[in-house]
C-alpha positions in Angstrom: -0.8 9.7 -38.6 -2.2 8.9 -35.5 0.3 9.2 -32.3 2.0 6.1 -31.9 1.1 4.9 -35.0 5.3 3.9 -36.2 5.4 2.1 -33.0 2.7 -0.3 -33.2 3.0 -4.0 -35.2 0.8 -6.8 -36.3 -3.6 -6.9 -36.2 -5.6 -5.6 -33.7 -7.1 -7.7 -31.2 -10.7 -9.2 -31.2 -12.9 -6.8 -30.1 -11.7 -3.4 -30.6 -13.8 -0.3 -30.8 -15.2 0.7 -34.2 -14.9 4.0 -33.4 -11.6 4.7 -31.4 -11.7 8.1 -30.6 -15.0 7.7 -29.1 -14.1 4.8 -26.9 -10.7 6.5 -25.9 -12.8 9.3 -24.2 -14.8 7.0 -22.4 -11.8 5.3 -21.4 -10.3 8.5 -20.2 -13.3 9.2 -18.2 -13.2 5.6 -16.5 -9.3 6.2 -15.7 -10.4 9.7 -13.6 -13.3 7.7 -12.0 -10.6 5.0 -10.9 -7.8 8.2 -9.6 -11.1 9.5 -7.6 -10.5 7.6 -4.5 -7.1 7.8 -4.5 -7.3 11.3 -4.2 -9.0 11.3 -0.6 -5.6 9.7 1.0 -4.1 13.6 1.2 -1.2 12.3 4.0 -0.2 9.8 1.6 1.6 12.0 -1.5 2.0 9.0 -3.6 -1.3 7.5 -3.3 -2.5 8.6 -6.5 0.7 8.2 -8.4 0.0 4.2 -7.5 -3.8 4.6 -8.3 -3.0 6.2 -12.0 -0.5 3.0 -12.3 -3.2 0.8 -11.5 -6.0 1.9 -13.5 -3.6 2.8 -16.6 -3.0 -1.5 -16.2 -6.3 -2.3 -16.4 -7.3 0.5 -19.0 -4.6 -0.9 -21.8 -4.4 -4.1 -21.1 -1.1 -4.2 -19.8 0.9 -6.2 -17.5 2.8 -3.1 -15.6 2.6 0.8 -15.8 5.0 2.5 -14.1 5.6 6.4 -13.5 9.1 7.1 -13.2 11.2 10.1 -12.8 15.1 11.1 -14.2 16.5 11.2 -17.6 18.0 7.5 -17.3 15.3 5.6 -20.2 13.4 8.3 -21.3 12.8 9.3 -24.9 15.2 12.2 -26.3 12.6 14.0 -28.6 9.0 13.2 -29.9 5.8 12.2 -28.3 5.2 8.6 -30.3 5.9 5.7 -27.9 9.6 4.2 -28.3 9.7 -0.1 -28.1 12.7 -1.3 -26.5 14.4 -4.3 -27.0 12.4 -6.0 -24.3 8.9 -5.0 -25.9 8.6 -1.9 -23.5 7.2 0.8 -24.4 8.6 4.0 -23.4 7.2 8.0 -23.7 7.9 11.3 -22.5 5.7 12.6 -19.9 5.0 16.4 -20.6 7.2 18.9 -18.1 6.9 22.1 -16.8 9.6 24.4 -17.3 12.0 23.7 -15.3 10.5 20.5 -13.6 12.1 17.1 -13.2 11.9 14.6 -16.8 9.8 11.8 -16.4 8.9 9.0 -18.5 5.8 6.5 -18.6 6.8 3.0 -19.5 4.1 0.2 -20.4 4.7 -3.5 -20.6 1.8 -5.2 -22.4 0.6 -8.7 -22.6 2.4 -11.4 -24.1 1.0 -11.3 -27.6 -1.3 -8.3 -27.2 0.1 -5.8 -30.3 -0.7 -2.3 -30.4 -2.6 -0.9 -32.5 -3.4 3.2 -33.3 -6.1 2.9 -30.1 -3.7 2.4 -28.4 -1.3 5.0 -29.4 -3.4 6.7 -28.6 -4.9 5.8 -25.5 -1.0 5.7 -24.7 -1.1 9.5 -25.3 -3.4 10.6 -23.4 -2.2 8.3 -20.5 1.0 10.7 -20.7 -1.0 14.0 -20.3 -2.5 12.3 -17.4 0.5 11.2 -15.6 1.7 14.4 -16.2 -1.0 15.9 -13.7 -0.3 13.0 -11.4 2.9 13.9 -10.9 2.5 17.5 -10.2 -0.7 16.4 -7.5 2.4 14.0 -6.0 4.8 17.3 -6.0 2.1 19.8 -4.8 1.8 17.2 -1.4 5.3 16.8 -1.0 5.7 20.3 -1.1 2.6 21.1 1.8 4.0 18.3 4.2 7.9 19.7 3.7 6.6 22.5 4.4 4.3 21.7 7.9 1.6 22.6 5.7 -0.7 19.9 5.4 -3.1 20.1 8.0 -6.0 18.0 6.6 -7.8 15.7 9.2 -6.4 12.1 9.6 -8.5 9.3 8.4 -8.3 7.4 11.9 -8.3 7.4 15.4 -7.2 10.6 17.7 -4.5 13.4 16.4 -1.3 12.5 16.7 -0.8 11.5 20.9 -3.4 13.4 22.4 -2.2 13.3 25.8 -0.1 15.5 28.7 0.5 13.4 31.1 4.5 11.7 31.7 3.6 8.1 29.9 2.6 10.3 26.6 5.6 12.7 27.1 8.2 9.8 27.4 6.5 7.7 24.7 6.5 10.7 22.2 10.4 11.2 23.2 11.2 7.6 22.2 9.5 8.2 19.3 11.3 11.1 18.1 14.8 9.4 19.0 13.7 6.4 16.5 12.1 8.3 13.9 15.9 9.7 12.6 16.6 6.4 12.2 16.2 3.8 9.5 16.2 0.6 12.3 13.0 -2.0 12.5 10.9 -0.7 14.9 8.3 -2.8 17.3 5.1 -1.1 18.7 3.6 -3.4 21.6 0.1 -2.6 23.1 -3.5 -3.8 23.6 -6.2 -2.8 21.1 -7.0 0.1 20.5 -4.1 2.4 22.1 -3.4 3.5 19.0 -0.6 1.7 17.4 -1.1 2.4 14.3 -1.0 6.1 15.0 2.5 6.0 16.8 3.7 4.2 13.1 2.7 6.9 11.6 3.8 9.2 13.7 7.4 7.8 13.1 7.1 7.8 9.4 6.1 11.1 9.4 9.1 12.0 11.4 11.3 10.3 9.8 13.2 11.2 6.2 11.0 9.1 4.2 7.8 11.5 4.7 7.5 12.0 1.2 7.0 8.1 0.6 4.1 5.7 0.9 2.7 4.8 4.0 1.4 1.2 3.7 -0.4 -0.8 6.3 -0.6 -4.6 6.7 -3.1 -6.4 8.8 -1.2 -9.6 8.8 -4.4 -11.0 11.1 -6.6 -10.7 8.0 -4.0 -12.2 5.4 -5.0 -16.2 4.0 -2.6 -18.3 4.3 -2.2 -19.5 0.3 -2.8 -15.8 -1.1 0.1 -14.1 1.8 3.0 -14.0 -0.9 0.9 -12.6 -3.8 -0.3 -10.0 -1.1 2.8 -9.2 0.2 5.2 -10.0 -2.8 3.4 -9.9 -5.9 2.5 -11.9 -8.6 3.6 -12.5 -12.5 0.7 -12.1 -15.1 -0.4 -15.0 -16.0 0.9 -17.0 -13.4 -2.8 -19.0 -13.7 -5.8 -19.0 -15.7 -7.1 -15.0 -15.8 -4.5 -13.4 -12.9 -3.2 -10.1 -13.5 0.4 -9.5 -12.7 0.4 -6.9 -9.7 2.9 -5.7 -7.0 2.6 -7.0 -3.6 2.6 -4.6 -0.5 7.0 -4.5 -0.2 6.9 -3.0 -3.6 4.2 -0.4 -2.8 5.9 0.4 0.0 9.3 0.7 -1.5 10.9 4.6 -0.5 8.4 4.6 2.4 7.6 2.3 5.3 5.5 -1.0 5.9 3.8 -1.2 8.7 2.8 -5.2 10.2 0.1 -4.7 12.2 -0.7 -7.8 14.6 2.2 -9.4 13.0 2.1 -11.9 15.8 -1.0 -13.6 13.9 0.7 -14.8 11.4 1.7 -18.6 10.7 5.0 -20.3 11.5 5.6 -20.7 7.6 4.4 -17.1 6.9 7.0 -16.2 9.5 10.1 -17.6 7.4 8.7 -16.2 4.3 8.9 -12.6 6.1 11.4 -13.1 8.0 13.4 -13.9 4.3 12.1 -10.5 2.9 13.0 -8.6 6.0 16.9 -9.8 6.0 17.6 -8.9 2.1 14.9 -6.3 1.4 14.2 -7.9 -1.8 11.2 -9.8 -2.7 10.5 -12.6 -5.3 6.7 -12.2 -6.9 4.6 -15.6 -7.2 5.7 -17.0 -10.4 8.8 -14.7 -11.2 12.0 -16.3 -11.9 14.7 -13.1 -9.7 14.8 -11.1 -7.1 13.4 -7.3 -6.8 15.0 -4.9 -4.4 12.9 -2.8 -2.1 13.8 0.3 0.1 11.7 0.0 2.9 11.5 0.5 6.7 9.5 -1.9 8.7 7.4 -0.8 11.6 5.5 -4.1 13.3 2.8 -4.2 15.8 1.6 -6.3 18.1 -0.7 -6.9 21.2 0.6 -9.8 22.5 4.0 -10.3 23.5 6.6 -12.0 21.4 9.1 -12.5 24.1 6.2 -15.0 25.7 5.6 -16.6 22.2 9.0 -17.0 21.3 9.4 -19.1 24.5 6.3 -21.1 24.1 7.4 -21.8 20.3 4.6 -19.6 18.3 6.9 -17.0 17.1 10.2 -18.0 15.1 13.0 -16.8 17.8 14.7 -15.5 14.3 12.2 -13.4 13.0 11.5 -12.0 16.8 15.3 -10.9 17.4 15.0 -9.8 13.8 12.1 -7.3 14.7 13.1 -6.4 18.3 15.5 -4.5 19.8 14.2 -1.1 19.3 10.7 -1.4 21.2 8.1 1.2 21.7 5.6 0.6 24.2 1.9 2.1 23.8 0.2 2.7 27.3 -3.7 1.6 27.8 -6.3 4.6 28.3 -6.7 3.4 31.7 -2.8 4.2 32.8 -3.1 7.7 31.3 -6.5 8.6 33.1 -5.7 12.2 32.9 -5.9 12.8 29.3 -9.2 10.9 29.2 -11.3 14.5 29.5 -8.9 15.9 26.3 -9.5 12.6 24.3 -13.4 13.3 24.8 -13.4 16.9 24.2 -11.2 16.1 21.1 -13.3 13.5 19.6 -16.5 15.7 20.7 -15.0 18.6 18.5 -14.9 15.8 15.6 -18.5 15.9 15.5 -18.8 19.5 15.9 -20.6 19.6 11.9 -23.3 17.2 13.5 -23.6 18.5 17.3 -22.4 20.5 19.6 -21.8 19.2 22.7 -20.0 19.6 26.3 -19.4 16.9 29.0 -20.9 17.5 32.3 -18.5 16.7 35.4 -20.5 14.0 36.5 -20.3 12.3 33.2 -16.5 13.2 32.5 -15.7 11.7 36.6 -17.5 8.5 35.4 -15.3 8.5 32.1 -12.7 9.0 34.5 -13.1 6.3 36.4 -14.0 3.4 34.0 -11.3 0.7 33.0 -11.1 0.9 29.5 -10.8 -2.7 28.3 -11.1 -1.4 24.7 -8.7 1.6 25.5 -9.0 5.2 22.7 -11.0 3.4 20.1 -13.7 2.3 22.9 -13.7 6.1 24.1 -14.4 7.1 20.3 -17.4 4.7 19.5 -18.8 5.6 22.9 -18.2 9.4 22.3 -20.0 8.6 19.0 -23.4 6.9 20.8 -23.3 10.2 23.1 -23.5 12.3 19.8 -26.3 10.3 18.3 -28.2 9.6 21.3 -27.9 12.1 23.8 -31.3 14.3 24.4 -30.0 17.8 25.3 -26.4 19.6 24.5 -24.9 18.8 27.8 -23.6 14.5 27.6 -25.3 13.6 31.2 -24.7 10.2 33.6 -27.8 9.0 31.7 -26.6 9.7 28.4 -23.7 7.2 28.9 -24.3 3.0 28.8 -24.6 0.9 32.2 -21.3 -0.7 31.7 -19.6 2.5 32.4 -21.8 4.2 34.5 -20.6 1.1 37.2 -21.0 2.7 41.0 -21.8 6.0 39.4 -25.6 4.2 38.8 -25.7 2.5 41.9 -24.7 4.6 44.3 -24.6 8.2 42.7 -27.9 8.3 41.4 -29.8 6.5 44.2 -28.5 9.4 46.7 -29.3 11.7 43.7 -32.9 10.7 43.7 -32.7 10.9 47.9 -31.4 14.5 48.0 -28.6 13.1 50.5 -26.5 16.4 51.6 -22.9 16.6 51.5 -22.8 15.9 55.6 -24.5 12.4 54.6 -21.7 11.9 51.9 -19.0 12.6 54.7 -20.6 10.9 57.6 -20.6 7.6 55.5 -17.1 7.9 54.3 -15.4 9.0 56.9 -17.1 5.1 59.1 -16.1 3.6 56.2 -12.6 4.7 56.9 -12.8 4.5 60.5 -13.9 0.0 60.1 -10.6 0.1 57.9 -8.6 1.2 60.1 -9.6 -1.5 63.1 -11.5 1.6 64.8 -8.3 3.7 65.1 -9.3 7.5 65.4 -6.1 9.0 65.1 -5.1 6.4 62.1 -8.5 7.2 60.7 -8.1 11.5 61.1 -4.5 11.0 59.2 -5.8 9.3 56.3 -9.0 11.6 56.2 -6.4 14.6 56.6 -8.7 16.0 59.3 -9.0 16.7 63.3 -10.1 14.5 65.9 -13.0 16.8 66.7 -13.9 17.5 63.0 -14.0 13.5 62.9 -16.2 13.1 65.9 -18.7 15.5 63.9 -18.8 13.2 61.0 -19.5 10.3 63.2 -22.5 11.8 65.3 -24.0 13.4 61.9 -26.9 11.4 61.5 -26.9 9.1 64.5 -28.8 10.9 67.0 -30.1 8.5 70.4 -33.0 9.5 72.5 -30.9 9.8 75.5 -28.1 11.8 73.5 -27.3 15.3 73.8 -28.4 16.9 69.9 -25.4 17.4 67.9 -22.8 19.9 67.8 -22.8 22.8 65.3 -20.7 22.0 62.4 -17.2 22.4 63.0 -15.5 24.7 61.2 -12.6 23.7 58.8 -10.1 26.0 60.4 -9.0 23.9 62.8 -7.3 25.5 66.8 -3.8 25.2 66.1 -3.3 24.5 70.3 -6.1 21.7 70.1 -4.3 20.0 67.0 -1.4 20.3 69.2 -2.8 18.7 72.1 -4.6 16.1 70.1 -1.1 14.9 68.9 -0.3 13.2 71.7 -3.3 11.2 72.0 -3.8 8.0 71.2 -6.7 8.7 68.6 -9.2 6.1 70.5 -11.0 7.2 73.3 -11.2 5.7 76.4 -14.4 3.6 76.1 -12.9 2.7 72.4 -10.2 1.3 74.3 -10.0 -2.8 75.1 -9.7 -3.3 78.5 -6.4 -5.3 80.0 -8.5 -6.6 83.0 -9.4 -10.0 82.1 -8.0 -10.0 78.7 
């Protein structure tokens, strides 16, 4: 008798496999194809636990497959499928010694009967979930552990960065991370927002759960409930009942990204789910309860949109209160050269390459519209295009290279010593500061005589004397001292009172 076999009632559907046992290894083989990318998300532990629920659905048919773990439902003894009263079908998951009970339970299609195919199909399923759930524990046990040390799918490590914004903004983040309270993450693109969210989660006690992100800017309008609810099968012609993002996210956290896109309806319908933690699927007649955390993102303000009536004032005091604030790359120009060297050591496998000051001054000095992920894609044009090991001025694009290209490189070319460099600045300073010597040698941090060097360098008249040796640095303490007392213009500098 054929596992399952007691369980089943009534004819098999249209279409079924002459040869079953043939077809069920096929099937087997398409259910690990489907697990396959699941398996690549190693910082999300139950990733594939939601992938095996999905492709068992699909495999059956069935309208929901769910995993579950604990004695409560699960058959006493024997390995054939038990029917509840309900039509759900219920069976043992094989344990380890000593591991936790777990059950698989399958809800097929209204007026889709079982057959012996099934059964087992259904038994394999269980072998299969059985290895699931011991992946699931394995990853749980790594990141418990401080273990898991994989590389992240996006952007930098976790807040690359020494300098005080990154020190206090990694502070804040532990203090919010013990808790369980909404959090907002404000920012412009690409500081890394999404990073800090999962920074907290992985913080925070519900490590172990699913990490799920939502781009609300990418959700349509008509399908943003299904998305982020669920639907009922066969709520119309040839849908699939599936859970929406609350329900993947339950035990874990949700994280809105650009939640300030969304719609003034969309807004109520969230801000409903966010106030009871339950969600109603499209086409279901209750209410499903969801432990979640919600983590929401934005790069525009919501205090200004509240006020100009694009953001529900409920739904913003609803997701305030406990506000993180990202820092753009061009506020935290110190940890620019660690970003580059960091995302430099990414691409290690395909170049290796160094910065050379030059090029890591211009970095420096840039703006940074598109802030970390605009210093990643560049990083990666460097990689593909540079010519030698060592990232040149050249090597980087004319938007950054800025004054670097027109003044640097000119001078460059002109083999303009360091005296010409000096000479230029230190007129520069002098015209800002009205022709004020002594206003000029405080701001250049220099003597008066050391600054009348600078201004002679390069200047020479036919009638003048030829310049002065270079004066040393070391400066005669007594001529500082009598310097002090003047003026810092000399006398022909000075505008005459007579007929003034």
């Amino acid at each position: 008798m054929m596992p399952g076999e007691q369980a089943t009632a009534g004819v098999s559907p249209p279409g079924r496999p002459s040869e079953p046992q043939e077809d069920a290894r096929h099937a087997v083989a398409r259910l690990l194809a489907a697990l396959m990318p699941a398996l690549k998300y190693r910082g999300d532990p139950g990733a594939v636990e939601a992938g095996f629920e999905e492709a068992a659905r699909r495999l059956l048919p069935a309208g929901e497959v769910r995993l579950r773990e604990g004695d409560a439902g699960r058959p006493e003894s024997g390995r054939e499928p038990v029917r509840q009263a309900d039509g759900l079908l219920t069976i043992a998951v094989p344990n380890t010694e000593g591991g936790v009970p777990a059950r698989l339970e399958i809800r097929l299609l209204p007026g889709c009967a079982s057959d012996a195919w099934d059964g087992q199909l259904i038994d394999m399923l269980s072998h299969v979930a059985a290895l699931v759930l011991e992946i699931r524990r394995s990853r749980q046990w790594r990141c418990a552990g401080g273990l898991d040390l994989l590389p992240r799918r996006d952007g930098a490590a976790p807040l690359i960065g020494s300098s005080a914004v990154m020190q206090a903004l990694r502070d804040r983040i532990e203090r919010v991370a013990v808790t369980d309270f909404t959090v907002l993450i404000e920012g412009e693109s690409g500081v890394g927002k999404e990073l800090v969210a999962q920074q907290i989660h992985e913080l925070s006690r519900r490590r172990h759960g699913p990490f799920v992100a939502v781009n609300c800017a990418a959700l349509v309008e008509t399908l943003l409930e299904a998305e982020l609810f669920g639907i009922e099968d066969r709520t119309a012609t040839g849908v699939r009942g599936r859970r929406g993002k609350f329900e993947h996210a339950d035990g874990g956290t949700l994280f809105l990204d650009e939640v300030s896109d969304l719609s003034v309806s969309a807004q109520a319908k969230l801000l409903r789910a966010i106030q009871d933690l339950a969600v109603e699927r499209v086409g279901g007649q209750g209410c499903r309860r969801v432990d979640v955390r919600i983590v929401a993102a934005t790069n525009r303000s919501l205090t200004e949109l509240a006020q100009r009536g694009l953001f529900r004032h409920d739904l913003f005091y609803r997701l305030s209160g406990v506000d993180l604030r990202v820092p753009p790359l061009r506020l935290r120009r110190e940890d620019i050269p660690g970003l580059a060297a960091y995302f430099l050591e990414r691409h290690r496998a395909t170049r290796v390459l160094a910065l050379s000051p030059a090029a890591t001054d211009a970095l420096v000095a840039y703006h940074w519209p598109g802030n970390v992920r605009e210093l990643q894609r560049l990083i990666e044009r460097a990689v593909a295009l540079a010519e030698t090991d060592r990232i040149e001025l050249d090597d980087l694009p004319p938007v950054l290279r800025g004054d670097y290209a027109e003044i640097l490189l000119p001078s460059l070319a002109r083999g303009e010593a360091m005296r010409a460099w000096g000479s230029r600045y230190a007129r520069l300073t002098l015209e800002r500061c009205g022709h004020n010597k002594r206003q000029a040698c405080r701001i250049l941090g220099i003597s008066y005589h050391t600054l009348q060097a600078y201004l002679r360098y390069g200047t020479p008249s036919e009638n003048a004397p030829a310049p002065p040796e270079w004066p040393d640095q070391q400066e005669d303490p007594a001529r500082e001292e009598r310097l002090g007392s003047h003026d810092g213009e000399d006398d022909e500098d000075r505008p005459s009172s007579e007929g003034a």
